[in-house]
C-alpha positions in Angstrom: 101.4 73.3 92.2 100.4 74.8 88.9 100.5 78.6 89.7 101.4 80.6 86.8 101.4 83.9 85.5 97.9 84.3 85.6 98.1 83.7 89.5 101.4 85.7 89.9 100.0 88.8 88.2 97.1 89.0 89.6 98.5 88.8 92.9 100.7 91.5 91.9 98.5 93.8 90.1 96.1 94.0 93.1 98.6 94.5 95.4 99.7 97.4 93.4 96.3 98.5 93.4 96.1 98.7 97.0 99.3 100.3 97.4 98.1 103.3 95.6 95.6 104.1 97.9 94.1 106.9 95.8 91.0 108.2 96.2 90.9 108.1 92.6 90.6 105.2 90.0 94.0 103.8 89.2 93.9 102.7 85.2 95.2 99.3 84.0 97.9 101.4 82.1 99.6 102.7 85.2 100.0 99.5 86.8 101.0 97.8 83.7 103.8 100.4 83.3 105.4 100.1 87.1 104.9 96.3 86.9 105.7 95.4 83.3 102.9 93.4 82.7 100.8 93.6 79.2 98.0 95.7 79.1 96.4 93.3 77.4 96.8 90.5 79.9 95.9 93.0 82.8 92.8 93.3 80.7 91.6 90.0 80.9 92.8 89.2 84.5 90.9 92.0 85.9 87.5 90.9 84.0 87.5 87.9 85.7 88.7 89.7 89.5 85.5 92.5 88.2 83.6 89.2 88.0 84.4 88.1 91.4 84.0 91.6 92.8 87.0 91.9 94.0 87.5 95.5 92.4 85.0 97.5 90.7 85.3 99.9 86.9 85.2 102.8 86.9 84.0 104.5 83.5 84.6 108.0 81.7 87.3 110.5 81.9 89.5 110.0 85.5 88.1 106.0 85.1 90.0 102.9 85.9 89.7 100.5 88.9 89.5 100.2 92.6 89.2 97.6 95.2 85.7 96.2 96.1 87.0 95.0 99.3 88.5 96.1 101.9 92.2 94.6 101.2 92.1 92.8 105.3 89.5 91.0 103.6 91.1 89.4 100.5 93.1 86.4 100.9 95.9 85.6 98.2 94.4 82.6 97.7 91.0 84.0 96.8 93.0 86.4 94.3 94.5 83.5 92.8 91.0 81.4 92.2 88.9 84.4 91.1 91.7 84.0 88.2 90.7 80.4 87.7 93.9 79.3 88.4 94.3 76.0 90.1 96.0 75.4 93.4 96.7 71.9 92.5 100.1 69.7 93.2 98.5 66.3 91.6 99.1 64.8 87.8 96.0 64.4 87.5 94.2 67.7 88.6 92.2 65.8 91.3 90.6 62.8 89.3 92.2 60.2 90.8 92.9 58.9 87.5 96.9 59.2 87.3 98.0 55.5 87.1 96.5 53.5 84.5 92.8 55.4 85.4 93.8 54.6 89.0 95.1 56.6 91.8 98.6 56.2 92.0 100.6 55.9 95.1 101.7 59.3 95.6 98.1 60.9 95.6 97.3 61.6 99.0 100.7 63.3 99.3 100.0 65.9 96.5 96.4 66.2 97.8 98.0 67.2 101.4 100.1 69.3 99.8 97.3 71.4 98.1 95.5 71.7 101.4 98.4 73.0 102.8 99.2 75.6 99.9 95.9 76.7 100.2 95.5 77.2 103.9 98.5 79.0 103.7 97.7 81.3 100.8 94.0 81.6 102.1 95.8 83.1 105.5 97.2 85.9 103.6 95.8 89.2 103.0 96.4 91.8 101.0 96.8 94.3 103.7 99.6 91.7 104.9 101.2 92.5 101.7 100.8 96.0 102.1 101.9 96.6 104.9 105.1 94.2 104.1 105.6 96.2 101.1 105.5 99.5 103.1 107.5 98.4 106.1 110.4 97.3 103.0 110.1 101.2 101.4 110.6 102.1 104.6 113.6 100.2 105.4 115.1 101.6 102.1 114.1 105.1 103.2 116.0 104.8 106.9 119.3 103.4 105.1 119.1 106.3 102.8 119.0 108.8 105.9 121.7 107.2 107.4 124.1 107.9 104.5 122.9 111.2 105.2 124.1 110.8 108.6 127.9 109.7 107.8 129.4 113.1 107.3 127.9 114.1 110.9 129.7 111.1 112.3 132.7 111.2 110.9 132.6 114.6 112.6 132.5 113.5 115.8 134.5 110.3 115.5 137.9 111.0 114.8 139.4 108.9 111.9 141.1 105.6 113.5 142.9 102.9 112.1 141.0 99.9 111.6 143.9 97.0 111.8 144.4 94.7 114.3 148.4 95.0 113.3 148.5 99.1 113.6 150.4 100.5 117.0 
């Protein structure tokens, strides 16, 4: 499969999108600072997601984007294609034309293979993600109050040994 970083960050710069969930335009410039990605780039990319109306410009002071969609709507894999990025495992991008303007042996298997990549990027939303994303702060937020918790328990535990060889 050919994905590169055209698919990648487009992926990632609408997920960051919907995390925001801000009633107000998010600019390109903020996501491109929390996810390292060039302006420039995000530029492009989201001319062609704008195209696809998969999020919308907003213009003037406050401006930036949002999402067109609601994000239980938008599949990964339609992310990835509004890109124009392939989802394509074969030499010869679909032609047929791989071995001496022949299919070669191996086709069918790639073809599958793309089939299966998409059905499984086309069964993933972006809430999916979101809500992943947000379930993973969260487990970083509950081991943080549990350091919190320590001290209280090493109150009421008394210190013990912790070796099998100790009396």
């Amino acid at each position: 499969m050919r994905l590169t970083t055209k698919g990648r960050f487009a992926v990632t710069a609408l997920l960051d999108l919907a995390m925001q969930r801000s009633a107000h335009p998010v600019t390109l410039a903020d996501i491109s600072q929390r996810q390292q990605i060039s302006l420039s780039y995000l530029e492009q990319l989201f001319a062609k997601l704008r195209q696809r109306s998969l999020v919308e410009s907003v213009r003037g002071p406050g401006g930036g984007y949002r999402l067109a969609k609601d994000i239980a709507q938008v599949s990964v894999a339609e992310i990835i294609l509004a890109v124009d990025e392939p989802i394509d495992s074969t030499q010869c991008s679909g032609k047929e034309n791989c071995h001496s303007d022949k299919k070669c042996m191996t086709h069918d298997l790639w073809v599958k293979l793309n089939d299966l990549i998409f059905d499984h990027l086309g069964a993933i939303t972006l809430k999916q993600l979101v809500d992943n994303q947000k379930a993973r702060q969260s487990g970083v937020v509950q081991m943080l109050d549990m350091r919190k918790a320590l001290p209280e328990l090493e109150r009421v535990m008394p210190e013990r040994e912790h070796s099998v060889f100790s009396a």
